[in-house]
DSSP file (Angstrom, degrees, kcal/mol; ACC not computed):
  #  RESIDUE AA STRUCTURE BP1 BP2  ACC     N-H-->O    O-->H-N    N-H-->O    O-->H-N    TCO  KAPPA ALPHA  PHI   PSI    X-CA   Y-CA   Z-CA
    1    1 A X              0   0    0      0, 0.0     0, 0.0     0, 0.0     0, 0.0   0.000 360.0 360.0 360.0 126.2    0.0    0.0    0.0
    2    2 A X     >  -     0   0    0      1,-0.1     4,-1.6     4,-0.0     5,-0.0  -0.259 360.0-111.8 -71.6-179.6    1.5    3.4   -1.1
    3    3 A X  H  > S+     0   0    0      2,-0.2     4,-1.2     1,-0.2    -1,-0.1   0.892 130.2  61.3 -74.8 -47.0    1.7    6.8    1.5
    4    4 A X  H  > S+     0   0    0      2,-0.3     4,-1.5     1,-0.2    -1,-0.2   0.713 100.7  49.3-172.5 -69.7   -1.0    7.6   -1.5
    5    5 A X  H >4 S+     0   0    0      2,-0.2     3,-1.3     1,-0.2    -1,-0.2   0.984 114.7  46.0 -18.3 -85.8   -3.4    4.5   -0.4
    6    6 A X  H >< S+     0   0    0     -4,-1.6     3,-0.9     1,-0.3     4,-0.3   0.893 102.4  55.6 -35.2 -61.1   -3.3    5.5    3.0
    7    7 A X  H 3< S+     0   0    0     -4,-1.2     2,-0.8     1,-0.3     3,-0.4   0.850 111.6  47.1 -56.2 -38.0   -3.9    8.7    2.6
    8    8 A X  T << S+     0   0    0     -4,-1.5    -1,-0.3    -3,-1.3    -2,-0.0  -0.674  72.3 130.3 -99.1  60.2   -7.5    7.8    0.5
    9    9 A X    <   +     0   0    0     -3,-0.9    -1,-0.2    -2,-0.8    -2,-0.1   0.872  66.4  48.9-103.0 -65.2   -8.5    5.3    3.0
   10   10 A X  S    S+     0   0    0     -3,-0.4     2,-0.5    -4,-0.3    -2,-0.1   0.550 100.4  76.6 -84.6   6.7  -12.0    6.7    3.3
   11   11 A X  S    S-     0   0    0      1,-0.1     3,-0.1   109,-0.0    -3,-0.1  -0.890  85.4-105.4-111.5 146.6  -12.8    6.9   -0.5
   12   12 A X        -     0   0    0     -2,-0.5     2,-0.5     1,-0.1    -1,-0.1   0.184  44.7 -87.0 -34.7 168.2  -13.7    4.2   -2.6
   13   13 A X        -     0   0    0      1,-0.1     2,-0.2   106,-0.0    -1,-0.1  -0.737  45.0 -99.8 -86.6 136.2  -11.3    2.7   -5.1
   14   14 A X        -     0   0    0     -2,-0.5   105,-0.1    -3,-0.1    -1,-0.1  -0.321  43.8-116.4 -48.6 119.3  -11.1    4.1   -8.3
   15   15 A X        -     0   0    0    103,-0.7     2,-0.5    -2,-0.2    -1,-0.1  -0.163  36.0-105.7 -67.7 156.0  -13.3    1.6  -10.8
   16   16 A X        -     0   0    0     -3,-0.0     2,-0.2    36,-0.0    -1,-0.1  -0.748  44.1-156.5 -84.8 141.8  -11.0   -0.1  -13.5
   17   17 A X        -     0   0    0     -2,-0.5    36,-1.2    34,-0.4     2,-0.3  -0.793  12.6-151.1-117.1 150.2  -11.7    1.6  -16.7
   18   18 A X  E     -a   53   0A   0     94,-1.9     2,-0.5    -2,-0.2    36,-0.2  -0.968  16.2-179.1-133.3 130.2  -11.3    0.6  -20.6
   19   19 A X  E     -a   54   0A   0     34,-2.4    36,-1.1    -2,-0.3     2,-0.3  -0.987  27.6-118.2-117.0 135.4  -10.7    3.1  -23.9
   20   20 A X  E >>  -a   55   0A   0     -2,-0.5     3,-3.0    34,-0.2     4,-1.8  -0.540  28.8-116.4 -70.4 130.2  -10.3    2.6  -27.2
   21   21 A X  H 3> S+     0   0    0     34,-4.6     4,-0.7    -2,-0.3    35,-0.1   0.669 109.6  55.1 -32.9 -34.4   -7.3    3.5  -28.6
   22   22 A X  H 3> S+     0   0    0      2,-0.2     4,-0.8     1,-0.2    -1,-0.2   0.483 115.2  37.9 -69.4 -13.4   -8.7    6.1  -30.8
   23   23 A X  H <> S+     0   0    0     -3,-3.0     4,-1.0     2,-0.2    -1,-0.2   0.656 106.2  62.0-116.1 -31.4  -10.3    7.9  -28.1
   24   24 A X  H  < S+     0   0    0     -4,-1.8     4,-0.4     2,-0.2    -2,-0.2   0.555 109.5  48.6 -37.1 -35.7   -7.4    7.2  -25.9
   25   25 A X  H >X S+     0   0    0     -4,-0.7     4,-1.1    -5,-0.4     3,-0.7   0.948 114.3  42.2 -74.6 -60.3   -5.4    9.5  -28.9
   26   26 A X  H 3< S+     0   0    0     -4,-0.8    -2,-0.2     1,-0.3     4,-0.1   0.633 110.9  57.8 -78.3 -12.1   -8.0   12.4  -29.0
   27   27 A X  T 3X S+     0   0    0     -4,-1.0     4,-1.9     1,-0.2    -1,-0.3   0.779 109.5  52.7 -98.6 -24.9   -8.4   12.6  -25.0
   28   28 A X  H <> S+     0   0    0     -3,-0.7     4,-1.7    -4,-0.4    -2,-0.2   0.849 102.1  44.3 -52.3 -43.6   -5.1   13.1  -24.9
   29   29 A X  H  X S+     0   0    0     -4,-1.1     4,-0.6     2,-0.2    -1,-0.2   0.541 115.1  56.4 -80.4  -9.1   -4.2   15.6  -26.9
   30   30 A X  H >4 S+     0   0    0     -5,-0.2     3,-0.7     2,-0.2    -1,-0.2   0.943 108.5  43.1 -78.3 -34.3   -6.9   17.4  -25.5
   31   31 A X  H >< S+     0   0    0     -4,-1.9     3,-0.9     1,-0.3     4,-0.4   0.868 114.9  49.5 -70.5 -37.4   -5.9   17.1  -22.1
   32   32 A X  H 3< S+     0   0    0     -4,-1.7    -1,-0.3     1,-0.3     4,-0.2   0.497 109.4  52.7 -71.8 -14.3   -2.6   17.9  -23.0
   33   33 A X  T << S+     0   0    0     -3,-0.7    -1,-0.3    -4,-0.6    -2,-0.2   0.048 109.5  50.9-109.5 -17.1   -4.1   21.0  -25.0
   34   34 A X  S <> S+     0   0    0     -3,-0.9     4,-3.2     2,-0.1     8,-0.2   0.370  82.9 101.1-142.1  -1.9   -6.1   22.4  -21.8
   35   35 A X  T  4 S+     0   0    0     -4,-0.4     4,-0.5     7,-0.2    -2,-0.1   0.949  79.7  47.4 -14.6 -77.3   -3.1   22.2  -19.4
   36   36 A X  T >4 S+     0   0    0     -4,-0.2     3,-0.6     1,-0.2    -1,-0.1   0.995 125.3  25.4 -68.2 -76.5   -2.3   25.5  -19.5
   37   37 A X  T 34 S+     0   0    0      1,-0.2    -1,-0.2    -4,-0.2    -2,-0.2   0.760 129.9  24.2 -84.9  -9.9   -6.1   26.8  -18.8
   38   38 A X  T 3X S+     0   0    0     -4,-3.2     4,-2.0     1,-0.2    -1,-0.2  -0.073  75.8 161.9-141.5  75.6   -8.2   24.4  -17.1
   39   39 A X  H <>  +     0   0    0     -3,-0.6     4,-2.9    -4,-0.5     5,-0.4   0.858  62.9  63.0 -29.4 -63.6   -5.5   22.3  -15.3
   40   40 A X  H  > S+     0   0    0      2,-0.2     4,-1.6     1,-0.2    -1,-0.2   0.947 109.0  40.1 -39.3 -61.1   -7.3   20.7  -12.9
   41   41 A X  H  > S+     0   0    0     -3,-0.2     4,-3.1     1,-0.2    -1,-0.2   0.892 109.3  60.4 -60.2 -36.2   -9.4   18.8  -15.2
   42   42 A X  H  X S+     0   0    0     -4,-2.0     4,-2.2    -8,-0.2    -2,-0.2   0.959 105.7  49.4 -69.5 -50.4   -6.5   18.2  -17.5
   43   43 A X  H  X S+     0   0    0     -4,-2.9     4,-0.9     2,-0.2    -1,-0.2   0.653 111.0  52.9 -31.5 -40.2   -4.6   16.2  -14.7
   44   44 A X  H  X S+     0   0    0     -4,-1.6     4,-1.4    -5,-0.4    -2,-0.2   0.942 105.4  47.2 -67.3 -66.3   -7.5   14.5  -14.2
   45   45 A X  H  X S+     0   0    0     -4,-3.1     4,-4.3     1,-0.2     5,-0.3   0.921 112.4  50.3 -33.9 -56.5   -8.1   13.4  -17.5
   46   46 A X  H  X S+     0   0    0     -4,-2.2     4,-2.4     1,-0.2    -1,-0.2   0.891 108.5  54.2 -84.6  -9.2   -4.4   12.2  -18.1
   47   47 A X  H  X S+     0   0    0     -4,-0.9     4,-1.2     2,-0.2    -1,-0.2   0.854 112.1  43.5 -62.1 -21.1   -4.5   10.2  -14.6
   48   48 A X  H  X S+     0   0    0     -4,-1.4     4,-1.3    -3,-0.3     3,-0.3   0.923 112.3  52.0 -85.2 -64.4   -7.5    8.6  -16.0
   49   49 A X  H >< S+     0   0    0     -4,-4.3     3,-1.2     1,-0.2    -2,-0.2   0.941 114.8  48.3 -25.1 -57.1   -5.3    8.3  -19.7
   50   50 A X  H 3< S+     0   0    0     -4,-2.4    -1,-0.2    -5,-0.3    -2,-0.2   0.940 115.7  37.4 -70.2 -36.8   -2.5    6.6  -17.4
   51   51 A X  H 3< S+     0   0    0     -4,-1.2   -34,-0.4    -3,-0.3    -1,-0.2   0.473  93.4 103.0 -89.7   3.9   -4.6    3.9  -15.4
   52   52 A X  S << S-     0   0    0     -4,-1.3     2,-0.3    -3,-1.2   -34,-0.2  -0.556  77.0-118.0 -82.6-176.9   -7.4    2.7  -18.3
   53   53 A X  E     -a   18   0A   0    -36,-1.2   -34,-2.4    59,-0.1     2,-0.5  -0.784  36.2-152.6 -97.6 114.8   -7.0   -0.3  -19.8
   54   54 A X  E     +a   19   0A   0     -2,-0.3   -34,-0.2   -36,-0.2     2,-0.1  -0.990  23.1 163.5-145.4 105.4   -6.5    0.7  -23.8
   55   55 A X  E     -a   20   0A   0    -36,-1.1   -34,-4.6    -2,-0.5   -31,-0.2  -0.565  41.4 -75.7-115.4-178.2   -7.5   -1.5  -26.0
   56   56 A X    >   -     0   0    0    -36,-0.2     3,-1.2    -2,-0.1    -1,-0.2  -0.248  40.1-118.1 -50.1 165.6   -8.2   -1.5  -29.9
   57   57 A X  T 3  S+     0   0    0      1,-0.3     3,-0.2     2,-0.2    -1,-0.1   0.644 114.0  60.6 -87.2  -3.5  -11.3   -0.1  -30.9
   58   58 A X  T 3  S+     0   0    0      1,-0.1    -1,-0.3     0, 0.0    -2,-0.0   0.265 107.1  55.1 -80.8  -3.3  -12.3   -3.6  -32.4
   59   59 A X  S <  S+     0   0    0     -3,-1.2     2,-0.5     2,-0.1    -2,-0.2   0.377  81.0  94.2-113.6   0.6  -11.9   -4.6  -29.0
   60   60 A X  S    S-     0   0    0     -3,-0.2    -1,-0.0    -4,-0.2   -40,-0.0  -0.927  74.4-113.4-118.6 113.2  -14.0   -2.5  -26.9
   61   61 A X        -     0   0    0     -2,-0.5     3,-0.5     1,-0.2    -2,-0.1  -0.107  22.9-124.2 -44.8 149.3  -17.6   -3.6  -25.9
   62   62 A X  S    S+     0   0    0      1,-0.2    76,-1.0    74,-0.1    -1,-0.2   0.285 109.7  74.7 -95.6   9.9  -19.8   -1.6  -27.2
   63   63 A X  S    S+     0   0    0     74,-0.1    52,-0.5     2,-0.1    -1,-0.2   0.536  76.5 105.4 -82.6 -28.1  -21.1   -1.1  -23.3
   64   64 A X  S    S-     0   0    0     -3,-0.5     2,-0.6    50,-0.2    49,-0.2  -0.298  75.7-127.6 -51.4 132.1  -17.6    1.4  -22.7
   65   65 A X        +     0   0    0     48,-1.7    47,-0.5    45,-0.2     2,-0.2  -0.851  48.9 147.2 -90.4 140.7  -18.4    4.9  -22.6
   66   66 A X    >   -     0   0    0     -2,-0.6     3,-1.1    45,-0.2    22,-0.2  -0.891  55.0 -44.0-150.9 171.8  -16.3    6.6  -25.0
   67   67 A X  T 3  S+     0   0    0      1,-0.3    72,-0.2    -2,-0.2    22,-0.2   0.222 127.6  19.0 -55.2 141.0  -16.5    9.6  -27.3
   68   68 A X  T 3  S+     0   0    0     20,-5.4     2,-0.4     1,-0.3    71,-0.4   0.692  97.1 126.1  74.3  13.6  -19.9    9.7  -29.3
   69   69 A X    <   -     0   0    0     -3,-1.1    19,-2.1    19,-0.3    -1,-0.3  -0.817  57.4-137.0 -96.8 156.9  -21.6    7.3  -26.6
   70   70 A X  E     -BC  87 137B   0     67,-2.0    67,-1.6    -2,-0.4    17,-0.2  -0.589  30.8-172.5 -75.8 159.8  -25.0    8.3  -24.7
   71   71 A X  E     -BC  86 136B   0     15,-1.7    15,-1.4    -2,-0.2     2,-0.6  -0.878  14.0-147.0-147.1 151.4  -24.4    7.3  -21.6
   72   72 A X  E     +BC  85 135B   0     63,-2.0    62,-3.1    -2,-0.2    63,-2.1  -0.987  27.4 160.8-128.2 113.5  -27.0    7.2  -18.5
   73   73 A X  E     -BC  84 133B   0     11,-1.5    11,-0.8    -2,-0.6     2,-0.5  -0.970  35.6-132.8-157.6 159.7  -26.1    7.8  -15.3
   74   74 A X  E     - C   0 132B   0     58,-0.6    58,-2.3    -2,-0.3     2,-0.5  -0.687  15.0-154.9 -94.5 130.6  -27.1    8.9  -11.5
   75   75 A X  E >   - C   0 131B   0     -2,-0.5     3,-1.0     7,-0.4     2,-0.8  -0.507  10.4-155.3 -98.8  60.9  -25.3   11.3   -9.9
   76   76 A X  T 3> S+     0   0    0     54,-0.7     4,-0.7    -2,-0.5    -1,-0.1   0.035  82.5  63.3 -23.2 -30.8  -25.9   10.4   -6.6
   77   77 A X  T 34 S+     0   0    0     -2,-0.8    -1,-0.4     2,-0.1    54,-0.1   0.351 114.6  44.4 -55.7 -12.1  -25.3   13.9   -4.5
   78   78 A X  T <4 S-     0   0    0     -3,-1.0    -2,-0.2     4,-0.1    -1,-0.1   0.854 136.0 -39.7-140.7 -73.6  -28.3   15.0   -6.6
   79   79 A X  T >4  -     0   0    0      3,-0.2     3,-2.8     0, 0.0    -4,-0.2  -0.252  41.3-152.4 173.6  77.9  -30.6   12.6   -6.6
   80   80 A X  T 3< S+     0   0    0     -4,-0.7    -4,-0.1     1,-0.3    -3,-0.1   0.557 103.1  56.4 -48.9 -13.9  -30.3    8.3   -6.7
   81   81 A X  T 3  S+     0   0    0     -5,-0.1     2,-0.9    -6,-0.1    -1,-0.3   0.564  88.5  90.4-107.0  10.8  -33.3    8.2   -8.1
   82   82 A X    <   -     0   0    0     -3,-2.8     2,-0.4    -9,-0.0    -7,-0.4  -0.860  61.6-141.5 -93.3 109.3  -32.8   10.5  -11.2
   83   83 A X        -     0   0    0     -2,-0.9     2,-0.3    -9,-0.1    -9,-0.1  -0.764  17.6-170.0 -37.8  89.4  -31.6    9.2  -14.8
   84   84 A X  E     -B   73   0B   0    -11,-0.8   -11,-1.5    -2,-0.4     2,-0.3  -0.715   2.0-170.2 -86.8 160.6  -29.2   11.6  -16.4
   85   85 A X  E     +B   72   0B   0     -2,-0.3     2,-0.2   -13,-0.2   -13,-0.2  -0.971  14.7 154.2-148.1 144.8  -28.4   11.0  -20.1
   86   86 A X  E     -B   71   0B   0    -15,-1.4   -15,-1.7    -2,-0.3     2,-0.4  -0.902  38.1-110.6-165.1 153.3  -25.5   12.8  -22.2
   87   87 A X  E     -B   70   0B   0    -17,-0.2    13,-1.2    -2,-0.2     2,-0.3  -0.970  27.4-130.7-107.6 111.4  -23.2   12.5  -25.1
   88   88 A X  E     +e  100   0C   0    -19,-2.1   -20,-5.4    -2,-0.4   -19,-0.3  -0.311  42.9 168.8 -91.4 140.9  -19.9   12.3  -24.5
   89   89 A X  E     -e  101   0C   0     11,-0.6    13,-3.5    -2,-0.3    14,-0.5  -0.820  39.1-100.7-125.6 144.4  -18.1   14.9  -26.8
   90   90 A X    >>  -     0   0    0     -2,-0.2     4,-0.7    11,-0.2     3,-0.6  -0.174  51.3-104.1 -42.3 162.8  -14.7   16.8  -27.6
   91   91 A X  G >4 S+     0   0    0      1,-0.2     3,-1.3     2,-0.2    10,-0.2   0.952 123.2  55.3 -60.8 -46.5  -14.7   20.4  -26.2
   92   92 A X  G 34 S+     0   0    0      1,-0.3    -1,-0.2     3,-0.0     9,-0.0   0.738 109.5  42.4 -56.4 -29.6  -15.3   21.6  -29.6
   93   93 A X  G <4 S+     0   0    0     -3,-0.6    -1,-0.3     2,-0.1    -2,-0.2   0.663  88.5 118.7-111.6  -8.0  -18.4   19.5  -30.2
   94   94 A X    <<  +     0   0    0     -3,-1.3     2,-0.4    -4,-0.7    -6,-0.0   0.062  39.7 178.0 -32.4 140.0  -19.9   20.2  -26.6
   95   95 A X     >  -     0   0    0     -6,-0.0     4,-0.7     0, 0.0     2,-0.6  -0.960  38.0 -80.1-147.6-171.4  -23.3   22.1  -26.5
   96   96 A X  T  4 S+     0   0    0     -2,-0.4     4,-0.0     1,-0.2    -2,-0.0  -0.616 103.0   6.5 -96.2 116.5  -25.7   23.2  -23.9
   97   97 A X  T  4 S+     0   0    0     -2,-0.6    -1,-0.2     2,-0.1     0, 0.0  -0.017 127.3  31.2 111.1 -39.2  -28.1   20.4  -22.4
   98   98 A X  T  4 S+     0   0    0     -3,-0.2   -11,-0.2   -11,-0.1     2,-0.2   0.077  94.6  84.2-165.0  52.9  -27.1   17.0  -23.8
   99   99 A X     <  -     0   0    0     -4,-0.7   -11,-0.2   -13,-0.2    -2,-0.1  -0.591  47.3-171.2-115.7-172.4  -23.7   17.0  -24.4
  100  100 A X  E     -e   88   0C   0    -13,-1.2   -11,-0.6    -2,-0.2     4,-0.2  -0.088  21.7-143.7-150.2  60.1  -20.6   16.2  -21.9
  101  101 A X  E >   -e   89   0C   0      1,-0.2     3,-1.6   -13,-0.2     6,-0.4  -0.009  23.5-121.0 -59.0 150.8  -17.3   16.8  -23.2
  102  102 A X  T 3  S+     0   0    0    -13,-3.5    -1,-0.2     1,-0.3   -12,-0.1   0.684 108.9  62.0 -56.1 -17.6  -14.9   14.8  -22.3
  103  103 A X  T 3  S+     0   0    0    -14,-0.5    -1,-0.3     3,-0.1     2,-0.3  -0.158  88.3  94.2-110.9  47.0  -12.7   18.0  -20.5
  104  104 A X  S X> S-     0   0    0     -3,-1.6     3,-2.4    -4,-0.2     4,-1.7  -0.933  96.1-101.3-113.2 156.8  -15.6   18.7  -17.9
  105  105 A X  H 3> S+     0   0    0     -2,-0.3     4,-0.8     1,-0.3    -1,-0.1   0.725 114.8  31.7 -39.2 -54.9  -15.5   17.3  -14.8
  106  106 A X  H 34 S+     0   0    0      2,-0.2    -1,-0.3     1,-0.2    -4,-0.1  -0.069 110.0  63.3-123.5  35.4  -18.0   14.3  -15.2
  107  107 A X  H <> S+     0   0    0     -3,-2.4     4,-0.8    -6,-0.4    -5,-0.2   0.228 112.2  44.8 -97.0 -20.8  -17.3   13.6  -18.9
  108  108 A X  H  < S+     0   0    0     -4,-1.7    -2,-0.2    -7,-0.4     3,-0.2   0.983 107.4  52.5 -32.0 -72.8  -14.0   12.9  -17.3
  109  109 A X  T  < S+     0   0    0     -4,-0.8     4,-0.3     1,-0.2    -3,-0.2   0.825 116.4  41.5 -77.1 -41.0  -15.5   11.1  -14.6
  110  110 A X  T >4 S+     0   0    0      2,-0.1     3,-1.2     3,-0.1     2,-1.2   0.729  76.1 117.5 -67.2 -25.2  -17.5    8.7  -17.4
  111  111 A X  T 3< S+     0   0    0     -4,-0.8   -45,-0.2     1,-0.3     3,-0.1  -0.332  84.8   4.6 -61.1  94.4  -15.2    8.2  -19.7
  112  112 A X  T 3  S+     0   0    0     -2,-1.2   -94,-1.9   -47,-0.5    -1,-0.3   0.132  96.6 130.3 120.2 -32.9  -14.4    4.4  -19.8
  113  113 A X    <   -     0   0    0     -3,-1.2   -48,-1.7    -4,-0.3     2,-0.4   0.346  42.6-150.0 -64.0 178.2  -16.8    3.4  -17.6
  114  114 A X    >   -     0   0    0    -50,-0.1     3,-2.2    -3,-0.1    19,-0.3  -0.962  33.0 -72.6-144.6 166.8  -19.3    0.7  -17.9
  115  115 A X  T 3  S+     0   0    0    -52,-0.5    19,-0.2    -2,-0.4    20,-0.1  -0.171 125.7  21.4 -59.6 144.5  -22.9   -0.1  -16.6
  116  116 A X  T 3  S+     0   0    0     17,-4.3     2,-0.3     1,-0.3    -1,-0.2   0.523 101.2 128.4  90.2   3.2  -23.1   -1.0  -13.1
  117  117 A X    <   -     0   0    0     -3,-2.2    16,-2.5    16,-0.5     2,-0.4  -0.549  39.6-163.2 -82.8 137.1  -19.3    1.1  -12.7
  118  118 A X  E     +D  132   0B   0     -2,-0.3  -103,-0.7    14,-0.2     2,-0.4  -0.991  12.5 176.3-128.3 149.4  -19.1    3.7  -10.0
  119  119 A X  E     -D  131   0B   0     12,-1.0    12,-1.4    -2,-0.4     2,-0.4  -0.999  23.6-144.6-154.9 135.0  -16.6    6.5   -9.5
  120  120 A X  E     -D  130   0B   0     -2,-0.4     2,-0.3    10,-0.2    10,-0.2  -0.946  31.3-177.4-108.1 146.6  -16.2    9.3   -7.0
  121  121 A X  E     -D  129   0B   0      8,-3.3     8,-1.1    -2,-0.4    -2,-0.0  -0.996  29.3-100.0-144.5 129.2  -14.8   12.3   -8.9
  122  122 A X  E     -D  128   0B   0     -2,-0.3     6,-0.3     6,-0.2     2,-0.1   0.064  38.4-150.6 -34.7 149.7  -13.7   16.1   -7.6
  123  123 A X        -     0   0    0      4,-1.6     3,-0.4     1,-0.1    -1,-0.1  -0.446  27.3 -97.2-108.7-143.9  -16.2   18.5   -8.4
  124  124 A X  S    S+     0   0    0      1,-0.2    -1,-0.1    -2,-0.1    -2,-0.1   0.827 121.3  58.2 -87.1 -29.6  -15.8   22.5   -9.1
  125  125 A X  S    S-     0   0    0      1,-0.1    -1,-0.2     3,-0.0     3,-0.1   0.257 122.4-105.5-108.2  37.0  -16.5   23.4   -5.5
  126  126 A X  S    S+     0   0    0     -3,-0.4    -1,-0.1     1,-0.2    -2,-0.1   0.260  90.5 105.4  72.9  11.7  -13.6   21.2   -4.2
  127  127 A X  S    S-     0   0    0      1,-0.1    -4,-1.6    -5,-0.0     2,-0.3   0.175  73.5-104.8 -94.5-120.8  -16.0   18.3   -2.9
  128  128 A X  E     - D   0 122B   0     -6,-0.3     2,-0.2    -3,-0.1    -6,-0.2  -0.953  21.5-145.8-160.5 150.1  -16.5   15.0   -4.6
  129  129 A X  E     - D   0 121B   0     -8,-1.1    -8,-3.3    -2,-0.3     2,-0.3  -0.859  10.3-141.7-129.0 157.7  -19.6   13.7   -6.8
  130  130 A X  E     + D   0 120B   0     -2,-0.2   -54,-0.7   -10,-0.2     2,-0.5  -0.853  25.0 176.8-109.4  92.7  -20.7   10.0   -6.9
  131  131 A X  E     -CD  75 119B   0    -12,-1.4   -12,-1.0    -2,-0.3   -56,-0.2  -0.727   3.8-178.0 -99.7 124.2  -21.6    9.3  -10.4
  132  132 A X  E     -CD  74 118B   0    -58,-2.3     2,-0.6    -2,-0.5   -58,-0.6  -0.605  27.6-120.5-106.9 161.1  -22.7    5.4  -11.0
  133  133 A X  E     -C   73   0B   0    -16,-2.5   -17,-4.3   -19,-0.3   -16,-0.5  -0.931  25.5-178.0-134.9 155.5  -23.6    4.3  -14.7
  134  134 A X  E     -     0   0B   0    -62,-3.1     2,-0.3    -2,-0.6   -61,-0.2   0.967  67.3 -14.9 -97.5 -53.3  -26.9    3.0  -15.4
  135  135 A X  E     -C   72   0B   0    -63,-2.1   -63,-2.0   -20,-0.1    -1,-0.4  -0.937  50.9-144.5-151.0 148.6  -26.4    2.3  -19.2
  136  136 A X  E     -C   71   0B   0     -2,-0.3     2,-0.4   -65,-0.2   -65,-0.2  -0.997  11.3-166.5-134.2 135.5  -24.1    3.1  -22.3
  137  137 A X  E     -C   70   0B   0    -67,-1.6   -67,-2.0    -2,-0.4     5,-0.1  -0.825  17.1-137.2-120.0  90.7  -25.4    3.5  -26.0
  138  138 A X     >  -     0   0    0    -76,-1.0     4,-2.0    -2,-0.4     5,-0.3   0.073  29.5-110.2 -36.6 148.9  -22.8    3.5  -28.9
  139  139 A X  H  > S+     0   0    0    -71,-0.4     4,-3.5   -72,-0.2     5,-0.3   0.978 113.0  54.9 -30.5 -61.7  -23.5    6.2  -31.6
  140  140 A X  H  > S+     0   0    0      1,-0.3     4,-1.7     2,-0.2    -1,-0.1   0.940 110.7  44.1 -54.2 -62.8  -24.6    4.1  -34.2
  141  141 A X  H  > S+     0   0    0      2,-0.2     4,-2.6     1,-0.2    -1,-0.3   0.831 107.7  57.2 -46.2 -27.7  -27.1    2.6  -32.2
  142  142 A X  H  X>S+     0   0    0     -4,-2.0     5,-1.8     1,-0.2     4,-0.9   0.959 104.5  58.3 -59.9 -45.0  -28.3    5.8  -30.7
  143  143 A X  H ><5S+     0   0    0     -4,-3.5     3,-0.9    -5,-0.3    -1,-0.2   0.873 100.1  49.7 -55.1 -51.8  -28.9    7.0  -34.2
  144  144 A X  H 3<5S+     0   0    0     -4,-1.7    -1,-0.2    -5,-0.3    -2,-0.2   0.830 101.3  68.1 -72.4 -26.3  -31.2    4.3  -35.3
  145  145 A X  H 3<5S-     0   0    0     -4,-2.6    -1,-0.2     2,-0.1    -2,-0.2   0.938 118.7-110.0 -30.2 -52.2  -33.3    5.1  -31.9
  146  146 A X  T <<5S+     0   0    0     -4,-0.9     2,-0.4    -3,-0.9    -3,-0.2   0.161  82.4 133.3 127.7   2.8  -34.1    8.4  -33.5
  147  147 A X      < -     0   0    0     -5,-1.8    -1,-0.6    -6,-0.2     2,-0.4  -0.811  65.2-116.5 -97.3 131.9  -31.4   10.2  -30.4
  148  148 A X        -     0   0    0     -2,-0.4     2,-0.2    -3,-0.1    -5,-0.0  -0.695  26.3-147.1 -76.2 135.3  -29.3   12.7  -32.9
  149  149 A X              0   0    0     -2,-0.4    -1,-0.0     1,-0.1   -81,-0.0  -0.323 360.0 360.0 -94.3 152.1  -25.7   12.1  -33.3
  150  150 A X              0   0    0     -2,-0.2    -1,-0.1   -82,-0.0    -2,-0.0  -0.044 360.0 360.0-134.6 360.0  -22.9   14.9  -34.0
């Protein structure tokens, strides 16, 4: 057990998380790309980069949240019994209401995850959210629902 361990004794363990390489590319260079102004997040992001599991992108259940999935999930400070749903996006592709990009705090926190995955993740006002995920929807499927795609 590291000093590091110890020190996190009373939060959960960080859930193991899976990326596809391709998304594993673009979350990098973003995070690396938002250093300089939103730090916090960017740090975050590339701890998350260092600890997934990165596989090919033939290789990744199509239950992994990654960029262009819906994903549904309860944010547990909020309300356990509320369903949020988002698409997790680049900054660029972000919009207001039912997007997430992946350099905000809990497209961060989602990124990789899988249903039935939990994660506690900083928030902006220097406590912690518990965000669980209920369900993950590739694009492609989302699209034949009728759900619109970017």
């Amino acid at each position: 057990m590291s000093k590091l361990d110890l020190y996190r004794l009373d939060e959960p363990p960080l859930p193991p998380i899976t990326l596809r390489r391709s998304d594993a590319d673009r979350v990098y260079e973003v995070a690396v790309g938002a250093l300089l102004h939103n730090p916090r997040t960017a740090a975050g992001l590339l701890d998350e980069l260092r600890r997934a599991a990165v596989v090919a992108d033939d290789r990744a259940g199509p239950e992994v949240a990654g960029i262009g999935s819906y994903v549904e999930y309860v944010d547990q400070h909020v309300s356990p019994e509320r369903v949020q749903r988002a698409q997790l996006v680049l900054p660029e592709d972000a919009r207001a209401g039912d997007t997430l990009s992946v350099l905000s705090e809990f497209g961060a926190a989602l990124l990789g995850l899988s249903p039935g995955q939990s994660i506690v993740w900083p928030d902006r006002r220097g406590g912690t959210e518990r965000l669980t995920v209920v369900a993950v929807q590739p694009p492609r499927r989302a699209a034949r629902s009728g759900a619109p795609v970017r």
